[in-house]
KOLKOL-952727 format. One record per residue (C-alpha): residue number from 1; x, y, z. Coordinates in pm, 1 decimal, always signed. Layout:
N
NUM, X, Y, Z
...
***
This chain:
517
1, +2158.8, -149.6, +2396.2
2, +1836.2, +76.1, +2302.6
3, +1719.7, +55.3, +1964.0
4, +1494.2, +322.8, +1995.5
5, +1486.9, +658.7, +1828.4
6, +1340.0, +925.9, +2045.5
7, +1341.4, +1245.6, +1771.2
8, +1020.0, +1202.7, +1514.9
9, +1268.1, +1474.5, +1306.6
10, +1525.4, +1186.4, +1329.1
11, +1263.7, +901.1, +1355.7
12, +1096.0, +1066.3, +1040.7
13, +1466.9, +1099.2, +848.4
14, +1562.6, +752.7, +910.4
15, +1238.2, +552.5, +851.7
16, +1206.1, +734.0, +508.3
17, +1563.7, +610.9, +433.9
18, +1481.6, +235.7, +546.0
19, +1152.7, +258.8, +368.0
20, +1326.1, +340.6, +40.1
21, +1576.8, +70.8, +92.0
22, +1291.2, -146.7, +170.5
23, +1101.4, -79.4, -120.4
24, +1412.4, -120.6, -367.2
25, +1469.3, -505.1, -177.5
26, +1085.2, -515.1, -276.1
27, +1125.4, -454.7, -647.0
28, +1491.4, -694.3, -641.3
29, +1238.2, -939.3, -466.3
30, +970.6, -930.5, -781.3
31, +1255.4, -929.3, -1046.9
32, +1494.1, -1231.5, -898.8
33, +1130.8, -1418.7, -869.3
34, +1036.8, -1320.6, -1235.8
35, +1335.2, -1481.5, -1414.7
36, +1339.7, -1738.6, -1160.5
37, +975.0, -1859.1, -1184.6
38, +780.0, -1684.8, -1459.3
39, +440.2, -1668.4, -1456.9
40, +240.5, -1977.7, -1318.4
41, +16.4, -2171.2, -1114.3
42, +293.3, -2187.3, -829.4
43, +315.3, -1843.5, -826.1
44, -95.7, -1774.5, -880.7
45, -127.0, -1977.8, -519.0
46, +153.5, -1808.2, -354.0
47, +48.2, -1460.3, -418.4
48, -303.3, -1541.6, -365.4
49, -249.0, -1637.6, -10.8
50, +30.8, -1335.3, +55.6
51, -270.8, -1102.8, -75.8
52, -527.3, -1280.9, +202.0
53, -298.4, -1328.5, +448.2
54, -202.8, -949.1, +397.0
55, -587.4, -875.2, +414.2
56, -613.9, -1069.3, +742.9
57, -344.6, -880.5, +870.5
58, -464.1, -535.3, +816.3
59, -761.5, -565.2, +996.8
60, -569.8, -686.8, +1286.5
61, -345.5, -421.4, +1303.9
62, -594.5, -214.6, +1179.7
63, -769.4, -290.2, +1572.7
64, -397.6, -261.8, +1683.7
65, -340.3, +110.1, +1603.0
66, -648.1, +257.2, +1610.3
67, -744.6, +79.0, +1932.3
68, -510.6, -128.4, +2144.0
69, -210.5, +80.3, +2137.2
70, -385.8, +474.2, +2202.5
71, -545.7, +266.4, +2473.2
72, -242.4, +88.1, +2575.0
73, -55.0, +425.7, +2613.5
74, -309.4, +637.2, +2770.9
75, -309.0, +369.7, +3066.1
76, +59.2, +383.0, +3045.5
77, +32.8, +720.4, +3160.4
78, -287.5, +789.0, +3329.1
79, -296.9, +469.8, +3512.4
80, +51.6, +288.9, +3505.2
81, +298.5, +65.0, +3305.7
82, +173.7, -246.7, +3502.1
83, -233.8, -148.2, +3410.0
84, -106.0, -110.1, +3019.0
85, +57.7, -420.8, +3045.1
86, -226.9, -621.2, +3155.2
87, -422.4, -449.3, +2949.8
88, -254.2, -592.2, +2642.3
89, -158.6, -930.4, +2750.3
90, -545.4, -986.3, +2753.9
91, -535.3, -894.1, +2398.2
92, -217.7, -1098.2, +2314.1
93, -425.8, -1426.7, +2503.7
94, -729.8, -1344.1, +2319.2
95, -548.1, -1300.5, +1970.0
96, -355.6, -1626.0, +2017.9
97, -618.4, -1821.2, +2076.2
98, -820.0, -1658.7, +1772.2
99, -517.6, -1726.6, +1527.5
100, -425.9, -2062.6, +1646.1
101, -818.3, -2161.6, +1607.1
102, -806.8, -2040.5, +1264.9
103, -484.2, -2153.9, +1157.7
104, -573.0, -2497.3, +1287.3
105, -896.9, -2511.3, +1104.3
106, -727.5, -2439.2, +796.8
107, -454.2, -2679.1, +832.0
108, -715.6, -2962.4, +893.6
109, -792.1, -2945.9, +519.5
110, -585.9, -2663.0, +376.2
111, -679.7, -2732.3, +23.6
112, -1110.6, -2776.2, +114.4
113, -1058.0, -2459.8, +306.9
114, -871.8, -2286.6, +19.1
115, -1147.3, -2437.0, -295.4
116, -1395.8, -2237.0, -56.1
117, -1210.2, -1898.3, -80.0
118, -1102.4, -1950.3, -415.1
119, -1151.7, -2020.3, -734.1
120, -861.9, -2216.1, -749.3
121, -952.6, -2586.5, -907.2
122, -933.6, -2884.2, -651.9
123, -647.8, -3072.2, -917.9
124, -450.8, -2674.2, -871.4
125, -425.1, -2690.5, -502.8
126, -364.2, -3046.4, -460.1
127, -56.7, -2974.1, -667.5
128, +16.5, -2736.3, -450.8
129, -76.2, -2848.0, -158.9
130, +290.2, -2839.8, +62.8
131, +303.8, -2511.1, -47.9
132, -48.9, -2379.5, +64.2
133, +63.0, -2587.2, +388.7
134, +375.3, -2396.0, +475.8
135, +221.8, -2013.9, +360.4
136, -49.0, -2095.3, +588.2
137, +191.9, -2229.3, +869.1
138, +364.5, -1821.7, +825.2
139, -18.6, -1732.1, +923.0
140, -11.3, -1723.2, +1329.9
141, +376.2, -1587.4, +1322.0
142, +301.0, -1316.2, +1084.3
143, -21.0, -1176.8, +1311.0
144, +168.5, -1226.5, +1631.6
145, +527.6, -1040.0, +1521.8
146, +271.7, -720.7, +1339.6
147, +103.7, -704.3, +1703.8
148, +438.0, -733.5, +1907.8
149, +527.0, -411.3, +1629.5
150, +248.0, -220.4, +1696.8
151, +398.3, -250.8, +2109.6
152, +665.8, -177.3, +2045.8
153, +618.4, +67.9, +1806.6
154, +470.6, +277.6, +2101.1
155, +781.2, +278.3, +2268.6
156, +945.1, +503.2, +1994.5
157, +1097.9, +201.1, +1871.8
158, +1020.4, +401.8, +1537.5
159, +1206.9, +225.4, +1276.9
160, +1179.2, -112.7, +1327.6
161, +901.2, -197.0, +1119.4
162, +1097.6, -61.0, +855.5
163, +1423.5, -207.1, +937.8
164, +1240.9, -554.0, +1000.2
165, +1076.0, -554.4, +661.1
166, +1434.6, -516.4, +529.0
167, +1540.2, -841.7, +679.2
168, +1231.2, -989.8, +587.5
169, +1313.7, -938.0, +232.2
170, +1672.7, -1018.1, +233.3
171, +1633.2, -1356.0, +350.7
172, +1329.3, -1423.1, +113.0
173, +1577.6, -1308.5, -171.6
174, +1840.2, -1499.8, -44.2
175, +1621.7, -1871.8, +10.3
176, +1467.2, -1792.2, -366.0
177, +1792.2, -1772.1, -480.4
178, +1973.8, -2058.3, -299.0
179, +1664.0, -2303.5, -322.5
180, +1493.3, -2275.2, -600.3
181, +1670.4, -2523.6, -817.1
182, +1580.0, -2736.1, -495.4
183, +1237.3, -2623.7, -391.3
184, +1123.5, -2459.1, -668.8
185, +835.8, -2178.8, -542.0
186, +785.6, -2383.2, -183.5
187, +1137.9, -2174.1, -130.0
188, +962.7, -1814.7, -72.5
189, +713.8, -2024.7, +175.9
190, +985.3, -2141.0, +432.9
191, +1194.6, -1754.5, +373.7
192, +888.0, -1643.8, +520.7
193, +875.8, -1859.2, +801.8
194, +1193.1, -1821.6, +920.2
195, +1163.0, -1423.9, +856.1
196, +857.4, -1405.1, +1084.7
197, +991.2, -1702.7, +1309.1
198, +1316.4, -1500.4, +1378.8
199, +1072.1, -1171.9, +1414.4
200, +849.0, -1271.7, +1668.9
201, +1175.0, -1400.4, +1867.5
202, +1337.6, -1055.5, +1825.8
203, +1000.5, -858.5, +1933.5
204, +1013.9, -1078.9, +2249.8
205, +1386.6, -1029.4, +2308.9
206, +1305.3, -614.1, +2284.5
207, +1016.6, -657.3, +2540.5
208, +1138.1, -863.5, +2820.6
209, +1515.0, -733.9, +2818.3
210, +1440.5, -330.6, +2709.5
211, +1093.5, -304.0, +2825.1
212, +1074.4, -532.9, +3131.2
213, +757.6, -644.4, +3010.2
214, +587.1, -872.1, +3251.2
215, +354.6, -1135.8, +3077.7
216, +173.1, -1239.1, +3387.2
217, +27.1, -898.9, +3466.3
218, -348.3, -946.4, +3411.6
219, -531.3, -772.3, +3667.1
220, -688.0, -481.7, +3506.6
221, -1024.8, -339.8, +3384.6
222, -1093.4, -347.2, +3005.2
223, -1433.0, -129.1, +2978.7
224, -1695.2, -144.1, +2735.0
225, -1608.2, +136.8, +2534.8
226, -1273.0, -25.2, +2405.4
227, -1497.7, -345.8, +2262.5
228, -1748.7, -72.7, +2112.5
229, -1399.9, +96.6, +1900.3
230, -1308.3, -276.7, +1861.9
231, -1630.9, -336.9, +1641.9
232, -1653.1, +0.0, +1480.5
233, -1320.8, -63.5, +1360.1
234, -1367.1, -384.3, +1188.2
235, -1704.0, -223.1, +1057.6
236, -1483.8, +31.8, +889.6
237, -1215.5, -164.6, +761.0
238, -1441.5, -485.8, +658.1
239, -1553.8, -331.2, +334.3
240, -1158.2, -236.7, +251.6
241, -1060.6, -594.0, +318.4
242, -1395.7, -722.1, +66.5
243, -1209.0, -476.7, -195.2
244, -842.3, -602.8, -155.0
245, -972.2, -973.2, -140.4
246, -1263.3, -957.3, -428.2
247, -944.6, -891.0, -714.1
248, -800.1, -1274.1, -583.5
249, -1055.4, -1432.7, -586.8
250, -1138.7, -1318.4, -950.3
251, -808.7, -1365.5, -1082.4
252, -797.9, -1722.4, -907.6
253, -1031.9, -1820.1, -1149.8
254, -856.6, -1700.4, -1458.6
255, -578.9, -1910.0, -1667.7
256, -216.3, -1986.1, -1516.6
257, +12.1, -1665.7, -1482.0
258, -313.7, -1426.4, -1457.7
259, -286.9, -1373.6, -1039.8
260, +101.7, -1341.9, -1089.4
261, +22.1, -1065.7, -1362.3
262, -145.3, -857.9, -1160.3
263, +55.9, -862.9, -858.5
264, +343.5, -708.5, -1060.7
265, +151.6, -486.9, -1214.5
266, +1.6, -365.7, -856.8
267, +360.1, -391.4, -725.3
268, +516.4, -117.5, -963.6
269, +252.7, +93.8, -979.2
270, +245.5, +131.1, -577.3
271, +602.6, +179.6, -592.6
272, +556.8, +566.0, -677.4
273, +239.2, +616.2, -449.8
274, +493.3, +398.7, -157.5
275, +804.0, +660.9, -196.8
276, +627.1, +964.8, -259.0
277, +280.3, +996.8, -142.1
278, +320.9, +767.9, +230.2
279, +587.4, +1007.9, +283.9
280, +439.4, +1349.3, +204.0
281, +113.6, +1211.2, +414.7
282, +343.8, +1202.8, +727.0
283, +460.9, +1536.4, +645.3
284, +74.7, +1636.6, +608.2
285, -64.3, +1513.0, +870.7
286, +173.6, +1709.2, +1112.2
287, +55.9, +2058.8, +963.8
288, -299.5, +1944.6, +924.5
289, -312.1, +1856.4, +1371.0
290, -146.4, +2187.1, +1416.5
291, -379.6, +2366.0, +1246.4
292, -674.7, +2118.0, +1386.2
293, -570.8, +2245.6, +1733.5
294, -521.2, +2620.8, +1697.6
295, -886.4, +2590.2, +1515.6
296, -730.2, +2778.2, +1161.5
297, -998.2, +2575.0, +1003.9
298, -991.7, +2833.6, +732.3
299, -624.3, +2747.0, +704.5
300, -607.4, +2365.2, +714.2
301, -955.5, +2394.2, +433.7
302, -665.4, +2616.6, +167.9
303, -401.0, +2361.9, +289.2
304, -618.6, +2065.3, +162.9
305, -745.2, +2248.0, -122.1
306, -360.0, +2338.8, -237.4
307, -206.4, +1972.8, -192.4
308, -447.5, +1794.2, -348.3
309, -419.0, +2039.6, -632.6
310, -43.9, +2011.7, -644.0
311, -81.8, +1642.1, -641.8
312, -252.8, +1625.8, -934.1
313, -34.4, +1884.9, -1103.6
314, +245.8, +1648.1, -1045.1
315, +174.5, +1326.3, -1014.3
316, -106.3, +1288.6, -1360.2
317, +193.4, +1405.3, -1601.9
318, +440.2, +1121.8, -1431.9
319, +160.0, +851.0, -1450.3
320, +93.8, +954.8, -1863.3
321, +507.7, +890.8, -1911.7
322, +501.4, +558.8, -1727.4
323, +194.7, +470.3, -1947.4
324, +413.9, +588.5, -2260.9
325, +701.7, +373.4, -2142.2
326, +498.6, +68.3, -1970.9
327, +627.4, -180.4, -2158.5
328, +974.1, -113.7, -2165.8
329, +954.8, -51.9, -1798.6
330, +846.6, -433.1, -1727.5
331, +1076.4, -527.0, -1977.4
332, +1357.3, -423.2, -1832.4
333, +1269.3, -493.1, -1481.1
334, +1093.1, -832.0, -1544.7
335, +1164.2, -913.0, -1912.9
336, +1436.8, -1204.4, -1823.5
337, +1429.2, -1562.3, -1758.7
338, +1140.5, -1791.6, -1760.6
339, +901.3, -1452.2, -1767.8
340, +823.1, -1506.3, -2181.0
341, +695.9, -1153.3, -2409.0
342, +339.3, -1270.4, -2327.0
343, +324.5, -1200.0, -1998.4
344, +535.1, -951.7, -2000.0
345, +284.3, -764.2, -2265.6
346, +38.1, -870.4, -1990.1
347, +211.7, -702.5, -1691.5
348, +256.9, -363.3, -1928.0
349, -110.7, -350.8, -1991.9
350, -197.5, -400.0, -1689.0
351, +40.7, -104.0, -1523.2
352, +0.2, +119.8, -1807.8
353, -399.3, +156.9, -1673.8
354, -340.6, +110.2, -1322.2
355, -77.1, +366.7, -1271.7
356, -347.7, +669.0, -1378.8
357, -465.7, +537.4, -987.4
358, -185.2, +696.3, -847.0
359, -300.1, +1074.7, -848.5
360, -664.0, +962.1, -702.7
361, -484.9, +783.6, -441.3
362, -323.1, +1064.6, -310.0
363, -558.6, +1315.3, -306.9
364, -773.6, +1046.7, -124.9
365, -468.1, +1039.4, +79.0
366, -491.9, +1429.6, +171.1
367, -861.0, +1384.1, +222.1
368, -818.0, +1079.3, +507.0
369, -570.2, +1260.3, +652.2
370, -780.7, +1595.9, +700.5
371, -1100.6, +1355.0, +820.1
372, -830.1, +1210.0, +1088.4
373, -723.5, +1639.5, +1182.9
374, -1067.0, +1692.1, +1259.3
375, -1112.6, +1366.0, +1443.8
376, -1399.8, +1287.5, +1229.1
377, -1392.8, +919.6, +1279.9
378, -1778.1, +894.6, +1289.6
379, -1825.3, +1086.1, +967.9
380, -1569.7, +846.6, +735.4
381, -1694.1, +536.1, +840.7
382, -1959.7, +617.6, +588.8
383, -1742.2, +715.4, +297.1
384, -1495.1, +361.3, +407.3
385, -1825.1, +135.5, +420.1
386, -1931.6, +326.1, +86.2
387, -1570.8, +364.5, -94.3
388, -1487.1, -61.1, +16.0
389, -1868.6, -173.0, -134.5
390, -1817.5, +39.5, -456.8
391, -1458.1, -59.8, -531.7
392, -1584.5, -405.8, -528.1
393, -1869.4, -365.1, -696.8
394, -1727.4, -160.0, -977.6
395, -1415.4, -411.1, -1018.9
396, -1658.7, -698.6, -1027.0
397, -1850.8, -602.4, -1241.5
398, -1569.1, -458.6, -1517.4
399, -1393.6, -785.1, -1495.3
400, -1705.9, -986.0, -1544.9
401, -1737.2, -780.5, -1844.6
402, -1417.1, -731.9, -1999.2
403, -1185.0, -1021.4, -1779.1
404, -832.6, -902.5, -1737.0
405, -834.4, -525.3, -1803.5
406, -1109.3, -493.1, -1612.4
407, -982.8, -526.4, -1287.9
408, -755.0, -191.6, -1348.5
409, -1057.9, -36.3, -1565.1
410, -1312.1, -97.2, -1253.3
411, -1080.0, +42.1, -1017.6
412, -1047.7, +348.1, -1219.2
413, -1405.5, +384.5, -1226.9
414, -1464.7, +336.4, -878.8
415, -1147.8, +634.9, -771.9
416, -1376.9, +867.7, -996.2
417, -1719.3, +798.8, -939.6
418, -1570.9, +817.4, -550.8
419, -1437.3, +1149.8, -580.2
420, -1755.2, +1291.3, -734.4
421, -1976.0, +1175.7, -461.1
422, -1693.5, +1312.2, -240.1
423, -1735.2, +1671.0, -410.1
424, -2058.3, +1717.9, -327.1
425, -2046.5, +1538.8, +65.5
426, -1748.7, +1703.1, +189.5
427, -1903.5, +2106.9, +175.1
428, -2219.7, +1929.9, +407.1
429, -1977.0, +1800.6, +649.4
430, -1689.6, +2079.0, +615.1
431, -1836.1, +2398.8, +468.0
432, -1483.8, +2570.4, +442.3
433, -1415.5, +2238.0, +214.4
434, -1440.1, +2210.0, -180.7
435, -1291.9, +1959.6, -359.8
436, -1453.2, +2092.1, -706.8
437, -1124.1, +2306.7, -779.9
438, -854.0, +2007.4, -759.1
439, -1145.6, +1807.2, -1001.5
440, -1112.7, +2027.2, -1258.9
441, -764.9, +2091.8, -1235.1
442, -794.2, +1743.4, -1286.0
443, -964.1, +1724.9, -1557.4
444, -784.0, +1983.5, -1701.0
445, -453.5, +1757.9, -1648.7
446, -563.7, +1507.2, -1774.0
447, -656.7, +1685.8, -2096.4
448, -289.7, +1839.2, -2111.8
449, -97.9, +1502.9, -2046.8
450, -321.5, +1291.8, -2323.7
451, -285.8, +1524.6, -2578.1
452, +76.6, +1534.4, -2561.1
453, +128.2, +1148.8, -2440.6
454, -102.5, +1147.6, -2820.2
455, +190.2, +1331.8, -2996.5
456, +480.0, +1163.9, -2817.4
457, +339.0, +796.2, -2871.9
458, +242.1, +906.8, -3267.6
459, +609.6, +1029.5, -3327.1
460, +791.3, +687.0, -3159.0
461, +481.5, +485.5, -3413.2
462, +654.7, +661.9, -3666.1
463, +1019.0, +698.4, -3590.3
464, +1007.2, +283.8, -3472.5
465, +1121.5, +346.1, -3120.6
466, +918.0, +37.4, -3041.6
467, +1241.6, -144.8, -3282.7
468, +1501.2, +4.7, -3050.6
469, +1653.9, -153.9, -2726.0
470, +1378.8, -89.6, -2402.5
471, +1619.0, +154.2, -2202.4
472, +1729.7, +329.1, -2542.7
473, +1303.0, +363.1, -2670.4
474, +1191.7, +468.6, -2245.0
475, +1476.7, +753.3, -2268.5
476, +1363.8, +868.9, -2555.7
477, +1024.5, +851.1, -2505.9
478, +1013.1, +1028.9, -2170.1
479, +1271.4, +1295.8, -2271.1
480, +1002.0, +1370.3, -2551.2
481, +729.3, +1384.5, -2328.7
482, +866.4, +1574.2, -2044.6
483, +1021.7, +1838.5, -2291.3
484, +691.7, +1864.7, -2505.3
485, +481.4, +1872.9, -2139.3
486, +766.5, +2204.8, -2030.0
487, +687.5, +2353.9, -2399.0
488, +283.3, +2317.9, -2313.8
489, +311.7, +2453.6, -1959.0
490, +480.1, +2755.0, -2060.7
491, +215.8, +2831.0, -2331.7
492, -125.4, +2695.4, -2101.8
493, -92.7, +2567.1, -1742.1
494, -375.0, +2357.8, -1637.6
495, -347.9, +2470.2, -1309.0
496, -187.2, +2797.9, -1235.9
497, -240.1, +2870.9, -890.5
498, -76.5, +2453.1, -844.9
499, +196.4, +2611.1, -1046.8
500, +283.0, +2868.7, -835.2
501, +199.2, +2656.2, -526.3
502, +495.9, +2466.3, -626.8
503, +742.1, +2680.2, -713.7
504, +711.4, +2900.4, -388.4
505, +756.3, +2559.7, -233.4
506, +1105.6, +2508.6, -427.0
507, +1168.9, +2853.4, -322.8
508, +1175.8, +2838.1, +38.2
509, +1380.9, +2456.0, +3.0
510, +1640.8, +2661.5, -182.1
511, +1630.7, +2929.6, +94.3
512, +1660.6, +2707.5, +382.7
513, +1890.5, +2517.3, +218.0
514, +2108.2, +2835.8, +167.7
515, +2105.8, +2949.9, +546.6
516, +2208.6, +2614.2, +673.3
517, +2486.2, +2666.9, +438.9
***
């Protein structure tokens, strides 16, 4: 049987569908551990280490797909399948050894290791140490199944990683709900295990028995050049990892249910940036190496210019109605069981701020992508050394500041300040390139959506919607919005030229979608 998927129209089809499915498990995941668990220290400890372990991760597979596999491929057809395969069991020996040293330190003394990288109290992690034992036992399995991935991800085995995460999440939904009466949080800890256990097993299986693999091939030259990559990868992604780790460590530090808080809060406000923008960005990328190799760099500049613009035009009005409707939203997704009105009021604070992220995101989305196009590797490392350093210094120092909100307040900050210094550096590097049009459509936006998000949450003060049932109070509120926002567009568009962008976009769907018919 071959698993693998050799059309990227069919590839493309199918791992959007799986991701979707994926990211709805995700979401069942969150709400069955909600009313199961609430908000606590349990929970504070086990999403601190799934946020670290996470970081850990990236920059290994970070070195995976921006190094190991091209490499691994380009021997697999310059050199030979024997060459690639030596080449990579070096790297799966040399990995091993890395993760089993660290894992072993750590399980020496996990909770002296985890009082150094946290501001957990010694008291919290002692009463939690099994549990900190077992997440960090999911450690080496998790590293080794992402890198087996990665392999096998180069063999058009396109949809697994989607597919896997799927199982992943089933069984972690199933052990929650089966042992927690049992187990209590310690539940999620051995779902993972066995999730990652029965990956690596199945990523073996695929290797030896599809791919032939042989794991004794060794003989093979690595070169210098792949160990220079190597380090300027890690360089680049080091300050990301300081940004995604910095927010734990705060929130460590902060009362029971805090950590928890914010990982919901982070979790529905990536679900719109996870189903939209990651799939549009696939779709992007395509045109923007087309154009990148014909040289229309005139093109692929108007192409940046009106996606990013179109972004905004669509994505700032949807982020204003979740903020209208924040609180019903985690009320009715979270709002159950042991997860009380206070931290649900917490979660709803929290997401109401950090959803206005999701526009910046994107566009920064577009913008990656183009650097990638116009293999301009050299010239981000700069803006992903500067964009990791100022995320964390921004969210330090608005949480040092203000506590709580200021982790969604600093990272705010930091996507705008970012953007500005990205105005004025991208016409130096790309002088086809402005981004000064999408900011002021932004602005713009932004303008448009708070001054009707003003009248919209002024009418529910006054007509009480907050009194009425959460899914009654959301329809209302974003049927107001979204009817008021139509009214305003056809009197004053913020962006016109987005506007019409669109539309000639629906048009040719519809058309296409006509002839197949």
């Amino acid at each position: 049987m071959d698993l693998r998927i050799r059309s990227f129209r069919q590839a493309a089809f199918w791992s959007t569908a799986i991701n979707a499915f994926s990211q709805l498990l995700s979401l069942v995941f969150s709400m069955v551990m909600a009313a199961v668990f609430g908000a606590q220290e349990s929970t504070d400890v086990l999403y601190y280490c799934i946020g670290v372990f996470a970081s850990l991760s990236g920059m290994f597979q970070a070195v995976n797909v921006s190094v190991l596999v091209p490499e691994t491929m380009r021997r697999r057809h310059q050199i030979g399948e024997l060459d690639a395969m030596a080449f990579i069991n070096r790297f799966f020996a040399a990995f091993a050894l890395l993760i089993a040293g660290l894992t072993a330190w750590i399980l020496w003394n996990p909770a002296g290791t985890m009082t150094l990288i946290s501001r957990f109290s010694a008291e919290a992690l002692e009463r939690n140490s099994r549990l900190v034992f077992w997440l960090l036992a999911t450690l080496p399995l998790q590293m080794a199944a992402q890198l087996l991935l990665d392999v096998l991800v180069s063999y058009k085995f396109l949809t697994l990683p989607a597919a896997l995460s799927c199982v992943n999440r089933i069984l972690n939904v199933a052990f929650v709900w089966l042992f927690h009466r049992q187990l209590g949080v310690l539940s999620v800890a051995l779902g993972m295990l066995l999730g990652f256990g029965l990956q690596v097993l199945f990523n073996l299986y695929l290797l030896k028995h599809i791919i032939q693999w042989n794991p004794f091939a060794w003989k093979t030259r690595v070169g210098g050049s792949v160990y220079r990559n190597i380090v300027w990868t890690e360089i680049g992604t080091l300050a990301g990892t300081l940004a995604g780790y910095l927010p734990l460590f705060l929130f460590s530090g902060f009362s029971a249910g805090a950590l928890t808080a914010m990982n919901y809060a982070q979790k529905l406000s990536a679900v719109p940036t996870q189903l939209l923008t990651s799939q549009i960005s696939n779709v992007v990328g395509i045109k923007f190496n087309e154009l990148a190799a014909k040289r229309e760099l005139g093109d692929m500049a108007c192409s940046l210019d009106q996606l990013c613009r179109l972004l905004v035009f669509g994505l700032m009005p949807l982020a204003f109605g979740l903020m209208l409707v924040r609180h019903e939203v985690v009320d009715i997704l979270f709002g159950r069981g042991d997860f009380g009105p206070s931290v649900v009021a917490q979660v709803a604070t929290l997401f109401g701020v950090l959803i206005f992220v999701l526009p910046l995101v994107a566009m920064n989305t577009m913008v990656s992508r183009y650097f990638v196009a116009r293999q301009a590797i050299l010239q981000a490392l700069p803006f992903q050394l500067l964009g990791g350093l100022l995320n964390a210094g921004m969210v330090f120092l608005c949480v040092s500041r203000w506590g709580v909100i200021g982790y969604p307040v600093g990272t705010l900050f930091f996507w705008i300040l970012y953007f500005l210094i990205l105005a004025f550096a991208m016409p130096r590097l790309f002088p086809c390139v402005t981004l000064w049009p999408t900011l002021g459509s932004l602005a713009r936006t932004v303008g448009m959506g708070g001054a009707v998000a003003s009248v919209v949450w002024g009418i529910a003060q006054r007509m009480g919607f907050w009194a009425w049932s959460p899914w009654l109070s959301a329809f209302a509120s974003i049927f107001l919005f979204a009817g008021l926002y139509v009214a305003m567009l056809m009197v004053f568009s913020p962006d016109r030229d987005a506007l019409q962008y669109g539309l000639s976009i629906w048009r040719q769907f519809q058309r296409r979608k006509g002839e197949r018919r």
